[in-house]
VOSESE-758204 format. One line per 2 residues: number of its first residue (from 1); for each residue z, y, x of N, C-alpha, C, O. Coordinates in Angstrom, 2 decimals. Atoms other than C-alpha are relative to their C-alpha. Example, Ala and Ser with C-alpha at 12.3 -4.5 7.8 and 13.67 -1.06 7.14 Angstrom:
! residues 2
1> 0.00 -1.19 0.89 7.80 -4.50 12.30 0.00 1.20 0.90 0.66 1.18 1.94 ~ -0.06 -1.19 -0.82 7.14 -1.06 13.67 0.73 1.09 -0.77 0.90 2.20 -0.26
This chain:
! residues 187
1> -0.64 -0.11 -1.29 -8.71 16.86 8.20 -0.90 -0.64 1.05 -1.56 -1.63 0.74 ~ 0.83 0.29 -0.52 -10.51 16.44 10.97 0.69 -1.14 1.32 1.31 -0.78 2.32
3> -0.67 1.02 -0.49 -9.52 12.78 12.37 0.16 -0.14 1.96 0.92 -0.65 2.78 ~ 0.02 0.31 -1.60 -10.71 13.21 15.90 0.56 1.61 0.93 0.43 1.89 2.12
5> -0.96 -1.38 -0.33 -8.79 16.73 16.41 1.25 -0.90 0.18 1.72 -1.20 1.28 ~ -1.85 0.68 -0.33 -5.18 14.73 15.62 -0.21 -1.06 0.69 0.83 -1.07 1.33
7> 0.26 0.72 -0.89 -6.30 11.95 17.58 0.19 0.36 1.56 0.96 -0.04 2.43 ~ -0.08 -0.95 -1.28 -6.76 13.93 20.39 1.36 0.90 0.26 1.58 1.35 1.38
9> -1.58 -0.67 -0.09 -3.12 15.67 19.85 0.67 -0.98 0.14 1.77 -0.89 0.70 ~ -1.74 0.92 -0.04 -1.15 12.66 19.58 -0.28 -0.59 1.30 0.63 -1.19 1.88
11> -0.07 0.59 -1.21 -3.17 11.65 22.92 0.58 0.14 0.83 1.18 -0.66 1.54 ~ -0.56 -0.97 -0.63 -2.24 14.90 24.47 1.69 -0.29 -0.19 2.30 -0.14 0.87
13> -1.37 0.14 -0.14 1.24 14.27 23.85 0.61 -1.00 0.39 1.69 -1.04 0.98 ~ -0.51 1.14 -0.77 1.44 10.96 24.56 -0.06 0.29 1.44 0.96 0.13 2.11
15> 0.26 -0.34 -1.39 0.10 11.96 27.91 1.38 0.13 0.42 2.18 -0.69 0.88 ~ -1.20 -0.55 -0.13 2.81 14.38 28.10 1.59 -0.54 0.09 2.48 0.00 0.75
17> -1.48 0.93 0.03 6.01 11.82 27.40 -0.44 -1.04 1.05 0.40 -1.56 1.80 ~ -0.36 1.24 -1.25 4.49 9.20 29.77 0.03 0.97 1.12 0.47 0.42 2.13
19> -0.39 -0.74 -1.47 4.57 12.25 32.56 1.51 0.34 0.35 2.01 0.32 1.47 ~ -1.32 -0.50 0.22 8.01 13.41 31.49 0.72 -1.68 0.57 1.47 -1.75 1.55
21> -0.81 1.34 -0.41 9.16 9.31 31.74 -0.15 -0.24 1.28 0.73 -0.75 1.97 ~ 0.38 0.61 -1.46 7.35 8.86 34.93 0.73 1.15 0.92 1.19 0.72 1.98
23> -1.30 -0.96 -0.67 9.49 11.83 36.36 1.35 -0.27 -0.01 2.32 -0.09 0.72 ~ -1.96 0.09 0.21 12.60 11.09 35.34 0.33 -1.78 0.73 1.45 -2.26 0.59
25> -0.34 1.00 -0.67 12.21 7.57 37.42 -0.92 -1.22 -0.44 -0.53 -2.26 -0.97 ~ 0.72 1.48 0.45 9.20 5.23 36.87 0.35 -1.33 0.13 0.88 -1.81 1.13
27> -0.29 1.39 0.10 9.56 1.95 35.94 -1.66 -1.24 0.83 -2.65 -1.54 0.16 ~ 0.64 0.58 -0.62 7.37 -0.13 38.26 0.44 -1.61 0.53 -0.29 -1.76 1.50
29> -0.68 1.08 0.09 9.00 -3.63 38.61 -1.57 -1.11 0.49 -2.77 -0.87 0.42 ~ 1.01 0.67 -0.04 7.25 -6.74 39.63 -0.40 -1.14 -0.81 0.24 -1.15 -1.87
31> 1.09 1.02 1.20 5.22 -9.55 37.68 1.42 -0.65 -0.24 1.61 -0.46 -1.44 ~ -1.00 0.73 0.24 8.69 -11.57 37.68 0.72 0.31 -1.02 0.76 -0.46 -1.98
33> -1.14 -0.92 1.08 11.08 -9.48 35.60 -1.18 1.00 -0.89 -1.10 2.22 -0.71 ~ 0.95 -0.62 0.86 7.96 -8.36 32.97 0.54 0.30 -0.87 0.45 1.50 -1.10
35> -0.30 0.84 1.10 9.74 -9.81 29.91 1.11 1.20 -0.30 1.18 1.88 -1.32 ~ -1.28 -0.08 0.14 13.10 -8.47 30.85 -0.09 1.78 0.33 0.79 2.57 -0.01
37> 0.55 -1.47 0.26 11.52 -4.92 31.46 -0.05 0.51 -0.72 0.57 1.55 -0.92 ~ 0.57 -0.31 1.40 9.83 -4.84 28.38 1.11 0.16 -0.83 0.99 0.98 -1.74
39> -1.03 -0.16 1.04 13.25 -5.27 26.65 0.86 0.75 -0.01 1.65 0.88 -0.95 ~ -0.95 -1.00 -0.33 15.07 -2.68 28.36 -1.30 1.09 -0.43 -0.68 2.06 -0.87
41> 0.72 -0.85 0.06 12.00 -0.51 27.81 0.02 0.36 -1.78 0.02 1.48 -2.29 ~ -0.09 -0.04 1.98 12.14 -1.62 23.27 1.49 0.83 0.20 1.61 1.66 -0.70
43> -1.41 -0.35 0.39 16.06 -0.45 23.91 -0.33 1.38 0.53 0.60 2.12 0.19 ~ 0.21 -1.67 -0.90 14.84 3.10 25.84 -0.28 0.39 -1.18 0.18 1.40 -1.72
45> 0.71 -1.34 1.38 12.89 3.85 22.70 0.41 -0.17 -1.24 -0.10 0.55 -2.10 ~ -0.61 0.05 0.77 14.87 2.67 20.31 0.93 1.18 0.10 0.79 2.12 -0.68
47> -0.89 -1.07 -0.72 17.80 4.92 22.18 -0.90 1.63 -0.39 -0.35 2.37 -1.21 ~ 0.40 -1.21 0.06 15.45 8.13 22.20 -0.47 0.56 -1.42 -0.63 -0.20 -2.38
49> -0.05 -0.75 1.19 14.85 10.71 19.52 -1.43 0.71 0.60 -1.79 1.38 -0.37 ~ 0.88 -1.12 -0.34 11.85 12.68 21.20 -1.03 -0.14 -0.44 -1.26 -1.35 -0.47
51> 1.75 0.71 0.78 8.30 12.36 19.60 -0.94 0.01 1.04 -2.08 -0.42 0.86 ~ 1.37 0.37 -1.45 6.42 12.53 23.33 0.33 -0.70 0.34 -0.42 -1.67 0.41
53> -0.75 1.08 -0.98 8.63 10.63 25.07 -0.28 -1.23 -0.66 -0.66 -2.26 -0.08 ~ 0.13 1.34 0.29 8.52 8.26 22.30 -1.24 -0.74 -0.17 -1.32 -1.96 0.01
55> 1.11 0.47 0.00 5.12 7.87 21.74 -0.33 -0.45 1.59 -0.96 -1.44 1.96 ~ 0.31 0.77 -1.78 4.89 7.34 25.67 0.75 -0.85 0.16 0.49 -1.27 1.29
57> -0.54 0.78 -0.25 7.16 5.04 25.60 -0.86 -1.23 -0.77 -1.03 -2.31 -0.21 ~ 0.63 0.96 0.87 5.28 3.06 23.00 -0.74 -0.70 0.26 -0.88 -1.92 0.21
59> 1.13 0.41 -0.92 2.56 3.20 24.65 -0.32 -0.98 1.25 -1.27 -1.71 1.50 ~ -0.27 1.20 -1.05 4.24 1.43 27.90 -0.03 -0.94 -0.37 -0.78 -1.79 0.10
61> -0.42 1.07 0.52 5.51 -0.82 25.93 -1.36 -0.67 -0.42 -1.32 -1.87 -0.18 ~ 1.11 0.66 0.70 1.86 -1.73 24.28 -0.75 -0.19 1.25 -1.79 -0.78 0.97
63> 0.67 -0.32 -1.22 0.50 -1.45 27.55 0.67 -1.57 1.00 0.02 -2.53 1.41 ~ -0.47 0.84 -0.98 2.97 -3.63 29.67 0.05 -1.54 -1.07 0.14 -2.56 -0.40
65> -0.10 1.05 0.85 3.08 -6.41 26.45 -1.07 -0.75 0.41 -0.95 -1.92 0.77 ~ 0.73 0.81 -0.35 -0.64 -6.85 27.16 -0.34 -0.99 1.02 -1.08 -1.98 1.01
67> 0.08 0.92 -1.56 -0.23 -8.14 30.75 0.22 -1.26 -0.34 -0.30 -2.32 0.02 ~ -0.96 1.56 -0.34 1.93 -10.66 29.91 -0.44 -1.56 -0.11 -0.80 -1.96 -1.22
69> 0.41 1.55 0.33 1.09 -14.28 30.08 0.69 -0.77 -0.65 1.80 -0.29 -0.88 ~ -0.65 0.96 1.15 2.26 -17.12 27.84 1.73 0.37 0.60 2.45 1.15 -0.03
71> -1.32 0.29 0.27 5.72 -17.67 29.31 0.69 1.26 -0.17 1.71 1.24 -0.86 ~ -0.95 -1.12 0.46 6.90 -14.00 29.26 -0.16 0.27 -1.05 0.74 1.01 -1.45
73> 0.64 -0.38 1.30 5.24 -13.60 26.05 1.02 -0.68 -0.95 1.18 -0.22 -2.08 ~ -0.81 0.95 0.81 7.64 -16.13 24.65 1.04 0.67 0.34 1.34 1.61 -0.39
75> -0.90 -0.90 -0.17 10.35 -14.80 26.25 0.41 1.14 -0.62 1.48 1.28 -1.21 ~ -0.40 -1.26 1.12 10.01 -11.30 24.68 0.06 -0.29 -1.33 0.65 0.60 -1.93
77> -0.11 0.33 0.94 9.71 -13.01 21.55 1.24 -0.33 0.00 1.98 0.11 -0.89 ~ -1.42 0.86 0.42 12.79 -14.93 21.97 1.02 1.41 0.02 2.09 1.50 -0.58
79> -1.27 -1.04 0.13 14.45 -11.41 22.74 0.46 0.37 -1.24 1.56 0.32 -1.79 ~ -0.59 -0.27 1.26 13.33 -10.02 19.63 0.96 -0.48 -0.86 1.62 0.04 -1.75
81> -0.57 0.52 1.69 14.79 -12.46 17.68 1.31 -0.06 0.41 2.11 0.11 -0.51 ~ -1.85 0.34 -0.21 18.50 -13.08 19.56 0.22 1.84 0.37 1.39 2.15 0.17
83> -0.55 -1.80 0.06 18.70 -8.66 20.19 -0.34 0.97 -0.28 0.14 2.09 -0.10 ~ 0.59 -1.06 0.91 16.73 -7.06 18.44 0.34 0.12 -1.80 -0.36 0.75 -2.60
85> 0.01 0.74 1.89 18.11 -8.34 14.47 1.18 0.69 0.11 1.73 1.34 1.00 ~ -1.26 -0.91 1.05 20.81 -7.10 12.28 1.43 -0.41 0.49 1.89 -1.55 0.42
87> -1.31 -0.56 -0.29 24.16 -5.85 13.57 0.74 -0.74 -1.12 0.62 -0.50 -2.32 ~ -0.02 0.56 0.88 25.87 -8.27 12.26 2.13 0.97 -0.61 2.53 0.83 -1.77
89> -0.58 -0.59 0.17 29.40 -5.95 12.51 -0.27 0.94 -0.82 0.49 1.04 -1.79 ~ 0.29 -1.12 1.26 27.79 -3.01 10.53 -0.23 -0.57 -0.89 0.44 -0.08 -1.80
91> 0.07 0.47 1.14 26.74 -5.09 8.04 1.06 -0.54 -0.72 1.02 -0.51 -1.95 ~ -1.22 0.83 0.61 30.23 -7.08 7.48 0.52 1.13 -0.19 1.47 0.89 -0.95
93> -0.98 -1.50 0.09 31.72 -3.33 7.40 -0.75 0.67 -1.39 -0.19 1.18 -2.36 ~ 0.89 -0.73 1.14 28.96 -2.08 5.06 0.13 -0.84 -1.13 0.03 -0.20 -2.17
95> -0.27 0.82 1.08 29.59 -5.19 2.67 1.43 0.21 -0.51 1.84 0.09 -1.67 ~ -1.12 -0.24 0.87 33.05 -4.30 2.76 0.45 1.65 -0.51 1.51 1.93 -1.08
97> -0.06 -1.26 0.29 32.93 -0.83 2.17 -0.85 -0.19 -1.60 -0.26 -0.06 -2.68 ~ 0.96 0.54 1.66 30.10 -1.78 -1.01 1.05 -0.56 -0.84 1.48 -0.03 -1.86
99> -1.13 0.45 1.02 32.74 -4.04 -2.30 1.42 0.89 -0.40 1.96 0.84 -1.51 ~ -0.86 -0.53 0.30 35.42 -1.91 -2.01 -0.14 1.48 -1.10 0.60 1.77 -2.04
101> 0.39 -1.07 0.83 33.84 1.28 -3.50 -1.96 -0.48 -0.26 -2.80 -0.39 0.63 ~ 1.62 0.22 0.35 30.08 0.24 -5.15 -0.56 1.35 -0.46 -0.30 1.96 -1.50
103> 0.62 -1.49 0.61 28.12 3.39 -5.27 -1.52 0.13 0.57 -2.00 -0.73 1.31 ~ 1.59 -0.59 -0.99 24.51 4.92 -4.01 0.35 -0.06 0.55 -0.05 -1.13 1.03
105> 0.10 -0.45 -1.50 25.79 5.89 -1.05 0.12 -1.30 1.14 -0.54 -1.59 2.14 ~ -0.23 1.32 -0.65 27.48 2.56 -0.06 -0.93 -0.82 0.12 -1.09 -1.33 1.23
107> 1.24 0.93 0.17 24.36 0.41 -1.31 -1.06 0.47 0.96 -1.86 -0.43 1.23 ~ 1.02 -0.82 -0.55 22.03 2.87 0.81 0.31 -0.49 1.12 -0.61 -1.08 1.69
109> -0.79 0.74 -0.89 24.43 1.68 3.50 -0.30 -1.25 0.50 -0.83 -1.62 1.55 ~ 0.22 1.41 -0.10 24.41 -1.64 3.02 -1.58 -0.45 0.31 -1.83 -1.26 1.19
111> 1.56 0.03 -0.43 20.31 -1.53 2.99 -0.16 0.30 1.64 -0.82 -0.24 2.53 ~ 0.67 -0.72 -1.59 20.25 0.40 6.18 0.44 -1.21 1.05 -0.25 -1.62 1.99
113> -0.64 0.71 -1.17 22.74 -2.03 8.01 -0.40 -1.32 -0.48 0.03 -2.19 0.27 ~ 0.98 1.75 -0.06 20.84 -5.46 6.84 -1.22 0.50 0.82 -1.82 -0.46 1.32
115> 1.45 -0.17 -0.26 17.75 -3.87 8.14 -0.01 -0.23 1.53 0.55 0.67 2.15 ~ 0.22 0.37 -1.04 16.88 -5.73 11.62 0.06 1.12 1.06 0.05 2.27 0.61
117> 0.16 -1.20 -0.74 16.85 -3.57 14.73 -1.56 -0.08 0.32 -2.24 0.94 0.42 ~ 1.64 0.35 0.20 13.19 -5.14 14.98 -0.85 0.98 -0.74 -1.72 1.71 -0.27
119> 0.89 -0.81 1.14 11.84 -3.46 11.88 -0.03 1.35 0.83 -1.21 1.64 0.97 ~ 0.33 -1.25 -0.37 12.42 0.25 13.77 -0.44 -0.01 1.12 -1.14 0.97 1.38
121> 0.90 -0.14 -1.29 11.24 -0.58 17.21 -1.53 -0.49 -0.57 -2.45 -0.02 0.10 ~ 1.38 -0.09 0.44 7.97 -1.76 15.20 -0.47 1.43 -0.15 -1.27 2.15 0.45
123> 0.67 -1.93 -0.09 7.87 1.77 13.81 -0.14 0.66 1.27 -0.87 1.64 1.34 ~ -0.03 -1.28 -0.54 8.39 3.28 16.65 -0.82 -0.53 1.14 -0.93 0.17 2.15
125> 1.02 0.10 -0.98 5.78 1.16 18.68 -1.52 0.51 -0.95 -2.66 0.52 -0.49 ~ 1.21 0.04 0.75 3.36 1.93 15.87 -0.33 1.72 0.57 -1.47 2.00 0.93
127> -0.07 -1.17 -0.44 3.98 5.66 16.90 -1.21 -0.08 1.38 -1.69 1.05 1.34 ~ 0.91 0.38 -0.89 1.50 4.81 19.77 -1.53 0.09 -0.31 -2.02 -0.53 -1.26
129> 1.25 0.12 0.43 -2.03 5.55 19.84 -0.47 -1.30 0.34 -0.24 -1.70 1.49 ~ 0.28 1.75 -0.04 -3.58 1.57 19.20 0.93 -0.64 -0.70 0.71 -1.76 -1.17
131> -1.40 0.84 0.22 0.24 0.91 18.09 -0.40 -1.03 -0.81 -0.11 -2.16 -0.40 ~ 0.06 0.30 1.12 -0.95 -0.32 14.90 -1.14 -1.50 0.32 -0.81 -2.57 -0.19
133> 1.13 1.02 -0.89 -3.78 -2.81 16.48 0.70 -0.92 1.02 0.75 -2.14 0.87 ~ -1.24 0.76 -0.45 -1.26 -3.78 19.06 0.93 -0.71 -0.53 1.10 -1.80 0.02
135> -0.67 0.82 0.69 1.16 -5.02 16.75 -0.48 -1.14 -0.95 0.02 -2.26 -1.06 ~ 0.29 1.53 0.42 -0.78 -7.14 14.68 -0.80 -1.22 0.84 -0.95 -2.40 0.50
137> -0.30 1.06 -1.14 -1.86 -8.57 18.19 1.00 -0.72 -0.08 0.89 -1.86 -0.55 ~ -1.36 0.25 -0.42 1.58 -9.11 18.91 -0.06 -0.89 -1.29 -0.13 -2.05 -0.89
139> -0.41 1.19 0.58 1.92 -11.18 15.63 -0.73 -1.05 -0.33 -0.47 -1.97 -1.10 ~ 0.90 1.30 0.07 -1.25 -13.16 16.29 0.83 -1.04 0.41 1.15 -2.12 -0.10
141> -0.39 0.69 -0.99 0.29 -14.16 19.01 1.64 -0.82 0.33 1.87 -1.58 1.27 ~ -0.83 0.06 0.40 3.77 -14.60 17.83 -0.17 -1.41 -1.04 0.56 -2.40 -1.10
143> 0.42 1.16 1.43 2.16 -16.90 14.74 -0.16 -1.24 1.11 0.62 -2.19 1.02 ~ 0.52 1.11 -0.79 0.36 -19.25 17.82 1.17 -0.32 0.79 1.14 -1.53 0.99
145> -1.33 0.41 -0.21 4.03 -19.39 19.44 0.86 -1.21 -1.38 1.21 -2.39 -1.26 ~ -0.55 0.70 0.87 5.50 -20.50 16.19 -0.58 -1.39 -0.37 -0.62 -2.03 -1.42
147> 1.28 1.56 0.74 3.34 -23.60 15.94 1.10 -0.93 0.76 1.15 -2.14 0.58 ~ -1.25 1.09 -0.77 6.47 -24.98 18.24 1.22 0.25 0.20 2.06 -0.29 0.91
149> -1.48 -0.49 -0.29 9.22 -22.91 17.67 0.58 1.02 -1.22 0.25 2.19 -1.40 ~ -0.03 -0.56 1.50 10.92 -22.24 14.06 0.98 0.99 0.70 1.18 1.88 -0.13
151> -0.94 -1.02 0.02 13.65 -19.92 16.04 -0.78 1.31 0.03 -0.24 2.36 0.39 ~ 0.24 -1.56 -0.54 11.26 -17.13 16.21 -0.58 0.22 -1.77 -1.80 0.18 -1.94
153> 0.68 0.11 1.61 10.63 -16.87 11.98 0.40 1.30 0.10 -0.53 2.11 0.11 ~ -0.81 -0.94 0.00 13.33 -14.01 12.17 -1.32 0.94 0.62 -1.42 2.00 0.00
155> 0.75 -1.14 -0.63 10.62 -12.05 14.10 -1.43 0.04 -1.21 -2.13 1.04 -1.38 ~ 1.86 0.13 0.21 7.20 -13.18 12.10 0.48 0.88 -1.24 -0.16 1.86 -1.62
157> -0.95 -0.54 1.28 9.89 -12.23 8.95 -0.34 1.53 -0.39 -0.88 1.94 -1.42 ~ -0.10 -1.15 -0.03 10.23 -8.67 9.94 -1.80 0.63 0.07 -2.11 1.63 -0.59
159> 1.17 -0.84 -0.03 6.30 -7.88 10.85 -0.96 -0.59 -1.48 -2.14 -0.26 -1.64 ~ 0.37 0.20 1.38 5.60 -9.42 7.16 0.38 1.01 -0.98 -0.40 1.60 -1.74
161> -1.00 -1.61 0.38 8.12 -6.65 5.86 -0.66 0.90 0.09 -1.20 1.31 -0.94 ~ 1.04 -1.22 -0.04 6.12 -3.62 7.64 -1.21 -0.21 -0.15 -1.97 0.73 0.08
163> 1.34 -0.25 0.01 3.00 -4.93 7.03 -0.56 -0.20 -1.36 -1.69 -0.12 -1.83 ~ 0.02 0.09 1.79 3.14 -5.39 3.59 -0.15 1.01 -0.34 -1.08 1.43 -1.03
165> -0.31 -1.36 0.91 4.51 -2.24 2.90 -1.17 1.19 1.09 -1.42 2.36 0.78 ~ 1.26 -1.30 -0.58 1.63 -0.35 5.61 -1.27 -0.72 -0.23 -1.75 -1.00 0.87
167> 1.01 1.07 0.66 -1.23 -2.47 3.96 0.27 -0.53 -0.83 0.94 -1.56 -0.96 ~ 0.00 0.36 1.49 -1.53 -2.60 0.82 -0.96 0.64 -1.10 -1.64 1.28 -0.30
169> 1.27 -0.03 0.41 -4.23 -1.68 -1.73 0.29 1.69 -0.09 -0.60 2.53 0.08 ~ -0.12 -2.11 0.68 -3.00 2.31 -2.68 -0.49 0.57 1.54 -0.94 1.71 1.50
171> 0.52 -0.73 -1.05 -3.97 3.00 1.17 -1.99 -0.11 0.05 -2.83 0.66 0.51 ~ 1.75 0.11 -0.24 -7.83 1.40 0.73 -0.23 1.51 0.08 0.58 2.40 -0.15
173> 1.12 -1.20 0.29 -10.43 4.19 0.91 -1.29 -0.74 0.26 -1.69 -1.09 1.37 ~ 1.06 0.31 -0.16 -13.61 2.87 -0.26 -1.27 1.04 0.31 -1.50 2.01 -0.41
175> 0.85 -0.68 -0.36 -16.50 4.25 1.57 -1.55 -0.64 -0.24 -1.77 -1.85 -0.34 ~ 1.69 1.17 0.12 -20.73 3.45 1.13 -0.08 0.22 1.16 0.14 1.29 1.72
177> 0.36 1.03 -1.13 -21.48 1.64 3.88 -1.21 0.08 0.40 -1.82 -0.82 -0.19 ~ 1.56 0.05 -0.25 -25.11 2.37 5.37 -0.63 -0.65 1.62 -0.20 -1.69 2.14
179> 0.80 -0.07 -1.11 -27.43 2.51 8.59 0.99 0.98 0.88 1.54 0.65 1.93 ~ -0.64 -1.00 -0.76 -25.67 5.99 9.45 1.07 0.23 -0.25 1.27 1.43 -0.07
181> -0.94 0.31 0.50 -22.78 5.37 8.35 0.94 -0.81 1.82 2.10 -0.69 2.20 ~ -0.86 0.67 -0.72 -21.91 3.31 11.39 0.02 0.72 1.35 0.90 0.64 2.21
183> 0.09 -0.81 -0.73 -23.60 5.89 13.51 0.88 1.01 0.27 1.20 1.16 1.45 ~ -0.61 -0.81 0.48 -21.63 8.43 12.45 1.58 -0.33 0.38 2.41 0.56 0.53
185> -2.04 0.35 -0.33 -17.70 6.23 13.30 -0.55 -0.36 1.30 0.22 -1.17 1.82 ~ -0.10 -0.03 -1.74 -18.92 6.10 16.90 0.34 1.05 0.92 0.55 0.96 2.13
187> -0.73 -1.29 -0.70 -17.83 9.64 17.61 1.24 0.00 0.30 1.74 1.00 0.82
């Protein structure tokens, strides 16, 4: 497959969802309310189903994260972790539905509704061309927060979760390594 063909499609489309978003009412806000942007912007694309839109949304989102300076940076952290985590109603409903009838379907249940709301706005910033580079920014920078603040574990928690399971040895591809070799990944 030719890597820099789909590259170039998922750009093209990203394009396409940040034109479609920026029509339907850009978000332009000022340096003050960054934080509190950014979190209405994780709940837009959480909310949407579209694969341009969302990748353009992703993209904002990876885009407007980098601005940010220490204190909003903390801030969006602190969101993740107090509104972005596990519903804690679906889950007390899904435990009692498991207990009451234990089956696949219920247990499948019960998995889905422990699972943070965190863990799918990761996916769905990874959807982003960089996403994937961006996010383990985001948990450099998340780790150098935590050096003074155990309430944000709940967040470091969840990008240990997806990154485990998207890095891990069955994805390696070992390649020989040369002179032209390096020539050659500059296209």
């Amino acid at each position: 497959m030719n890597t820099s063909f789909f590259g170039e499609l998922l750009q093209a489309i990203t394009e396409r969802g940040r034109a479609l978003i920026d029509r339907a009412g850009g978000r332009r806000e000022s340096s003050a309310a960054r934080s509190e942007t950014l979190v209405e912007l994780c709940e837009d694309l959480l909310s949407r189903r579209g694969e341009a839109s969302g990748a353009a949304l992703a993209r904002e989102i990876l885009g407007r994260y980098a601005q940010l300076t220490t204190g909003p940076r903390i801030a969006m952290f602190e969101a993740l972790a107090t509104r972005f985590g596990t519903s804690r109603e679906r889950l007390a409903g899904a435990i009692e539905e498991w207990q009451r009838e234990p089956s696949d379907e219920t247990t499948a249940e019960l998995h889905a509704a422990a699972e943070s709301r965190r863990q799918e706005l990761f996916r769905r910033i990874n959807l982003a061309p960089g996403g994937t580079a961006g996010l383990v920014d985001m948990r450099e920078q998340l780790i150098d927060a935590m050096a003074h603040r155990d309430d944000l574990a709940a967040v470091d928690a969840d990008f240990v979760h997806l990154f485990s399971s998207w890095f891990n040895r069955g994805f390696l591809v070992l390649r020989r390594i040369d002179w032209a070799s390096k020539r050659s990944n500059r296209r």
